[in-house]
N, CA and C atoms as an extended XYZ file, in Angstrom:
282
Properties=species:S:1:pos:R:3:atomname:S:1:resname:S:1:resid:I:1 pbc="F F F"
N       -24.039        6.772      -17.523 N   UNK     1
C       -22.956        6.850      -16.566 CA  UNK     1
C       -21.948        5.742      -16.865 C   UNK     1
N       -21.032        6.277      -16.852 N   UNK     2
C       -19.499        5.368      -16.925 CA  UNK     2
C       -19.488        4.078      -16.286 C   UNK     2
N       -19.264        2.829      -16.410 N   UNK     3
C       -19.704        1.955      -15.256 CA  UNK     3
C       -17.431        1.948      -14.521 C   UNK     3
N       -17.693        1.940      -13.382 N   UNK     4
C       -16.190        1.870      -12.787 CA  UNK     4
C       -15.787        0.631      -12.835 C   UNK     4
N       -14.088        0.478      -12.975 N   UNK     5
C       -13.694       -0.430      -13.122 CA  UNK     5
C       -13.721       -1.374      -11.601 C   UNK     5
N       -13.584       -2.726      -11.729 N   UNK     6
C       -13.828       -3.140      -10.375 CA  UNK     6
C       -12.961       -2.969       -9.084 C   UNK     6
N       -11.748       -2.992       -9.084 N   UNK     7
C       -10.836       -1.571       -8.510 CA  UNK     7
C       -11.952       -0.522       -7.358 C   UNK     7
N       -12.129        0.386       -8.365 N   UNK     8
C       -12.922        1.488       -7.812 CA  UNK     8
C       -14.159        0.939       -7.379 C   UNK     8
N       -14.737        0.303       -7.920 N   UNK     9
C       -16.637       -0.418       -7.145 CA  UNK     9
C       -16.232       -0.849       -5.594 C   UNK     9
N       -15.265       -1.898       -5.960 N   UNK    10
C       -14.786       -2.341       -4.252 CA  UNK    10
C       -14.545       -1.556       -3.428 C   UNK    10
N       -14.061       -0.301       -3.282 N   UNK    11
C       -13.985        0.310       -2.331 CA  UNK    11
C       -15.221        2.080       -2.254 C   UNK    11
N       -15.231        1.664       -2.880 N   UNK    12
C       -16.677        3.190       -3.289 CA  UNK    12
C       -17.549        2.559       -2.300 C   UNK    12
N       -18.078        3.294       -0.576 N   UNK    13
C       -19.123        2.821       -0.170 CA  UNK    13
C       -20.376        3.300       -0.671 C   UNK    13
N       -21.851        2.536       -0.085 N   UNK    14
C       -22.557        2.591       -0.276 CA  UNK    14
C       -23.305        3.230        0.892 C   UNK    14
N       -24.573        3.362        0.868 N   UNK    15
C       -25.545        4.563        1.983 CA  UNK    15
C       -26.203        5.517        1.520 C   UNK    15
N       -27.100        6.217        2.199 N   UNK    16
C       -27.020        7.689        2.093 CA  UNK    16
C       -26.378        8.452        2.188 C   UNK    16
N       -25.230        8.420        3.279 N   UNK    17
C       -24.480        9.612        3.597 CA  UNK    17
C       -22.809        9.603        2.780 C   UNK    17
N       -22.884        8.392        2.232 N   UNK    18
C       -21.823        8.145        1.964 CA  UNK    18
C       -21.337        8.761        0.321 C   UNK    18
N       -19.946        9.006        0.309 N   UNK    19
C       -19.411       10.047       -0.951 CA  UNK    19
C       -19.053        9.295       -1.575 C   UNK    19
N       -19.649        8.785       -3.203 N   UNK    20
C       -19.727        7.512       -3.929 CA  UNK    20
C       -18.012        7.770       -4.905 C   UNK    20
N       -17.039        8.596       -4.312 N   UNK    21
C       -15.766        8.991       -5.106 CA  UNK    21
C       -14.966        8.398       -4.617 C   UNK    21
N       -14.068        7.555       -4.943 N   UNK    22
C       -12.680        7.053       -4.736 CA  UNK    22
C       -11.754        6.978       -5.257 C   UNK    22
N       -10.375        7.037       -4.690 N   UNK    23
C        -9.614        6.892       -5.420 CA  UNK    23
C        -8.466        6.833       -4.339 C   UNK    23
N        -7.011        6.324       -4.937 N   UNK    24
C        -6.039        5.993       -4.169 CA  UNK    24
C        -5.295        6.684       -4.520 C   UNK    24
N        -4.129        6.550       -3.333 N   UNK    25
C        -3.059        7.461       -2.936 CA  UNK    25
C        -1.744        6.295       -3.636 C   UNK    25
N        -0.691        7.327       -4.181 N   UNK    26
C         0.372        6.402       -4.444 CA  UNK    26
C         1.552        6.519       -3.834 C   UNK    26
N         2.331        5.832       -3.196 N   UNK    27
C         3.441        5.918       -3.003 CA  UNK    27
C         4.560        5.819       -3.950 C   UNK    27
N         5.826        5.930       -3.985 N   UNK    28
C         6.669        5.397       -5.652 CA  UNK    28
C         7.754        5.182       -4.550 C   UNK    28
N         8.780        4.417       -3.863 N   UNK    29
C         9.742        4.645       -4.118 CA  UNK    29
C        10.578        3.308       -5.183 C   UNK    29
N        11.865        4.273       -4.977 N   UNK    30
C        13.126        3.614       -6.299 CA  UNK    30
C        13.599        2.162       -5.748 C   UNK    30
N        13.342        1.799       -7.134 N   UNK    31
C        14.119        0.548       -6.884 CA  UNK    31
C        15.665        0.298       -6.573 C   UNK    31
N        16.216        1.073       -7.024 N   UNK    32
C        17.638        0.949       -6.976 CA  UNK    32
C        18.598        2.185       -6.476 C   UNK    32
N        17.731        2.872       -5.964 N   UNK    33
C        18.628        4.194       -5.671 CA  UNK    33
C        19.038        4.510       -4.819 C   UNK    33
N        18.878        3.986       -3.643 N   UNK    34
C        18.870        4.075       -2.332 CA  UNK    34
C        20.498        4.040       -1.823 C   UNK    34
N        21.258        4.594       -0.784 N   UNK    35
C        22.325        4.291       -0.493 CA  UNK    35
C        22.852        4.567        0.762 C   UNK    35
N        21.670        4.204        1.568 N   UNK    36
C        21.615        3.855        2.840 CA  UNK    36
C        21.082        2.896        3.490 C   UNK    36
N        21.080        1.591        3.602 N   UNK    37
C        20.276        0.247        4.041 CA  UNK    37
C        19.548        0.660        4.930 C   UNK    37
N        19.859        1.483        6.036 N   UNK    38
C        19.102        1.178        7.275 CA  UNK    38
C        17.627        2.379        6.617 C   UNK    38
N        18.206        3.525        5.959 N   UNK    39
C        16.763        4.446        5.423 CA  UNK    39
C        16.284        3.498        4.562 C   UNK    39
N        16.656        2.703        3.971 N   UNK    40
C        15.795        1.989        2.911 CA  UNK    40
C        14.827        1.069        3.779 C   UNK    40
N        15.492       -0.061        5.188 N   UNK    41
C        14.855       -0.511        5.503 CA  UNK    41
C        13.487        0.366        6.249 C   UNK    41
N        14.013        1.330        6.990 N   UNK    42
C        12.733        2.230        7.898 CA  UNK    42
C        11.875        2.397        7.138 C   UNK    42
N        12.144        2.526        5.752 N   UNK    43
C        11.016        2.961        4.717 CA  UNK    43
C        10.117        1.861        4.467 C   UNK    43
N        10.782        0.598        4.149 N   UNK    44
C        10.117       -0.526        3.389 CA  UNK    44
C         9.179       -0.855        4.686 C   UNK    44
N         9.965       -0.652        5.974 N   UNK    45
C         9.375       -1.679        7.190 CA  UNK    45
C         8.145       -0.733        7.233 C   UNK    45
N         7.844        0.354        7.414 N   UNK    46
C         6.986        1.470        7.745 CA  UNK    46
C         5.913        0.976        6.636 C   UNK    46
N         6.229        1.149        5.534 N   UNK    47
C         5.386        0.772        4.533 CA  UNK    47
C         4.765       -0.229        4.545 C   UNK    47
N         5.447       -1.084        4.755 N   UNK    48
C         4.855       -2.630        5.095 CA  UNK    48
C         3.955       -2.601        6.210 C   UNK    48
N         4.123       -2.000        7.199 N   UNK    49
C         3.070       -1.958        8.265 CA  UNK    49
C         1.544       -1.583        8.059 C   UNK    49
N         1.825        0.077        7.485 N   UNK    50
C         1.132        0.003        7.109 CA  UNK    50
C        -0.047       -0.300        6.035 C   UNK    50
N         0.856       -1.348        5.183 N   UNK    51
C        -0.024       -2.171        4.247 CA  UNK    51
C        -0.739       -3.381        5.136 C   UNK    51
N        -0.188       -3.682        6.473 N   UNK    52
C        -0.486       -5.133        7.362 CA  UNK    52
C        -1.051       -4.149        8.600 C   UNK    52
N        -0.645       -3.973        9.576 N   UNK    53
C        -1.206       -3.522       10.788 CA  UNK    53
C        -1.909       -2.662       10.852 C   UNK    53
N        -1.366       -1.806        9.941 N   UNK    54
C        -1.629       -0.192       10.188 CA  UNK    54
C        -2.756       -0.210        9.878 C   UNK    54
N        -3.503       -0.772        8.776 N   UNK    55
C        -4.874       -0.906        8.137 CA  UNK    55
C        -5.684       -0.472        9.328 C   UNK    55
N        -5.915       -1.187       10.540 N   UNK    56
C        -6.863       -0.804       11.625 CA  UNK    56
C        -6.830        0.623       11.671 C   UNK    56
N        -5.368        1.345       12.185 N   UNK    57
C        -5.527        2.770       12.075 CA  UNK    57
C        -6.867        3.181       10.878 C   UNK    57
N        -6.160        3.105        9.538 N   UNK    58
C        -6.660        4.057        8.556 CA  UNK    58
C        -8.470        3.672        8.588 C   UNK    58
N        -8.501        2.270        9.032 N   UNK    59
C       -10.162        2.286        8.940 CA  UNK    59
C       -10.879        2.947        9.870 C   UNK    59
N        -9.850        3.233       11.312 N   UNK    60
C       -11.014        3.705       12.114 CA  UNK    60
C       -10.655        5.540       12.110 C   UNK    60
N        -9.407        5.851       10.907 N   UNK    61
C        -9.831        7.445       10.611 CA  UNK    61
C       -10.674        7.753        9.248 C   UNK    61
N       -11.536        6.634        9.188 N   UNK    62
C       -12.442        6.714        7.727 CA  UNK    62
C       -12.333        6.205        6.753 C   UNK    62
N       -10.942        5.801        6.724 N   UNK    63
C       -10.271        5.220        5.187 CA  UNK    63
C       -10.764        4.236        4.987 C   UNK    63
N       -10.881        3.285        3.319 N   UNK    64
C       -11.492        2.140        3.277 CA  UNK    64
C       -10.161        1.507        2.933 C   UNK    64
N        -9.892        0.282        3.576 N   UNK    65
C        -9.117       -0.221        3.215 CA  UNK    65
C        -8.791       -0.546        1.793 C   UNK    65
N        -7.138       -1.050        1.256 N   UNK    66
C        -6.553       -1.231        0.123 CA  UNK    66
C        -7.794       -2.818       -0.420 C   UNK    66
N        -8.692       -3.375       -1.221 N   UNK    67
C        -8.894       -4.377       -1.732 CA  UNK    67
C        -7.426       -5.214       -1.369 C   UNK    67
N        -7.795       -6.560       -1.211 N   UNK    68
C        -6.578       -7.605       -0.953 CA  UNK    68
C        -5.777       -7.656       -2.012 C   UNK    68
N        -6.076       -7.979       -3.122 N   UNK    69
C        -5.399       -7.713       -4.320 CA  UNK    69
C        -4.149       -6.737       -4.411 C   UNK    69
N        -4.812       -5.734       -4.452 N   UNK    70
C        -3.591       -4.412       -4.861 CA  UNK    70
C        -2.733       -4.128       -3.791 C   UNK    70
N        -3.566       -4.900       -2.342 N   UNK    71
C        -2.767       -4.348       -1.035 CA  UNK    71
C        -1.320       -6.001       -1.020 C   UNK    71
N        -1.217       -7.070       -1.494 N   UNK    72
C        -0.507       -8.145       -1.290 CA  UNK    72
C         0.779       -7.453       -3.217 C   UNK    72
N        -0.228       -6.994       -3.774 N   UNK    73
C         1.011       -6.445       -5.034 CA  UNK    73
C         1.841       -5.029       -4.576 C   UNK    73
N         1.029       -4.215       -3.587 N   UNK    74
C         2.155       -3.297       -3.110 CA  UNK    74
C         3.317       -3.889       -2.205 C   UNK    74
N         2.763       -5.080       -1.359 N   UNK    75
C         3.602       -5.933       -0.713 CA  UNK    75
C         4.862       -6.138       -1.220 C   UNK    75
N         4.502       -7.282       -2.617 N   UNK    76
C         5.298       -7.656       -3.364 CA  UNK    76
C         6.604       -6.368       -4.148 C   UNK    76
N         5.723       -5.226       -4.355 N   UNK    77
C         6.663       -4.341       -4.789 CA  UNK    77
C         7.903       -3.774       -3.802 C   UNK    77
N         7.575       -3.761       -2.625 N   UNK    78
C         8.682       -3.688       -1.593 CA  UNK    78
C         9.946       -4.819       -1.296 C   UNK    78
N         9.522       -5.849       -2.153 N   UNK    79
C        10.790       -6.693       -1.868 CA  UNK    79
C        11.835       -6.463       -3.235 C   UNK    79
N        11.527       -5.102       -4.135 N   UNK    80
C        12.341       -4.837       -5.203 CA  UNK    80
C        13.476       -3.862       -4.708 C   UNK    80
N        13.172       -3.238       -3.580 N   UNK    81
C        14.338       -1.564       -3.139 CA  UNK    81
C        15.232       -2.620       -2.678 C   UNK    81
N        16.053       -1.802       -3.701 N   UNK    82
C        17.972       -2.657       -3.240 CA  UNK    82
C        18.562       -1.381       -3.114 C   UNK    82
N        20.009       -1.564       -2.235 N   UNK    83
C        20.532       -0.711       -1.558 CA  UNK    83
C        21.996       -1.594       -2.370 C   UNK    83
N        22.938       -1.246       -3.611 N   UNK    84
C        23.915       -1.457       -3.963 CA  UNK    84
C        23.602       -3.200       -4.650 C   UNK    84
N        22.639       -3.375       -5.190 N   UNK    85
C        22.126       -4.578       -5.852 CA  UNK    85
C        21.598       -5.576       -4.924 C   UNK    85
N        21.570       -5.108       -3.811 N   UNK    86
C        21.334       -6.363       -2.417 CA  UNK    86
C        19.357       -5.910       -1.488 C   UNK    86
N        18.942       -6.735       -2.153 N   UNK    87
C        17.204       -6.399       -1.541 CA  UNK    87
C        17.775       -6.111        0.306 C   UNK    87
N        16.666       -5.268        0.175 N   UNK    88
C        16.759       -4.542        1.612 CA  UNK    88
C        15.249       -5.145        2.441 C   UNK    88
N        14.383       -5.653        2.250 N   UNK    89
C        13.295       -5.836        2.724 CA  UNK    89
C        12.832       -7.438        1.943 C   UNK    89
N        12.648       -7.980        3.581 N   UNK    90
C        11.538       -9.328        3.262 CA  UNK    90
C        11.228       -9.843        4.049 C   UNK    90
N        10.130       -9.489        3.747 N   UNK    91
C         8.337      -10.041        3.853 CA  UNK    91
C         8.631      -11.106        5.556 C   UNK    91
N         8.198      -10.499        6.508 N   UNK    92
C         8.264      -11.375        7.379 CA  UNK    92
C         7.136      -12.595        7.403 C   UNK    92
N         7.533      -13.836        8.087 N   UNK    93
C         6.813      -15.175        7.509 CA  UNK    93
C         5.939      -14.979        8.912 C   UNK    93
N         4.677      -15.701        8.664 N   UNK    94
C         3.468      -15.018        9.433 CA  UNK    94
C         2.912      -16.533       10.025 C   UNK    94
């Protein structure tokens, strides 16, 4: 058997009942294409939530949360959407 990269081990639960398959969902949006600030922000802010708050939701409809890692680099990828060369989203200080 294939051994999984550590990525996939971290979130693959363990049990009896449990379905040893994982894998993630991607979002994409553009870095630069956008040409509406306020849709760019609803998007980034939404996104951002649910990379920070929202997490509670998705765990208690089954989901395993993002590993910290990949969930603080999707973070980081949201402070790239510019709306006419001007970043539209950042990172509120906590």
């Amino acid at each position: 058997m294939k051994k999984q990269p550590a990525l996939y081990s971290s979130i693959n639960p363990d049990g009896p009942d449990a379905y040893p398959i994982a894998g993630l969902t991607w979002i994409l949006i553009h870095e630069q294409t956008y040409t509406d600030v306020q849709k760019a922000q609803a998007l980034t802010d939404f996104l951002y939530w649910g990379l920070t708050e929202g997490r509670d939701a998705a765990t208690c409809l089954g989901y395993v949360p993002l590993p910290t890692e990949l969930r603080l680099k999707a973070i980081g990828g949201l402070n790239r959407a510019r709306v006419g060369g001007e970043q539209v989203f950042t990172e509120p200080s906590r």
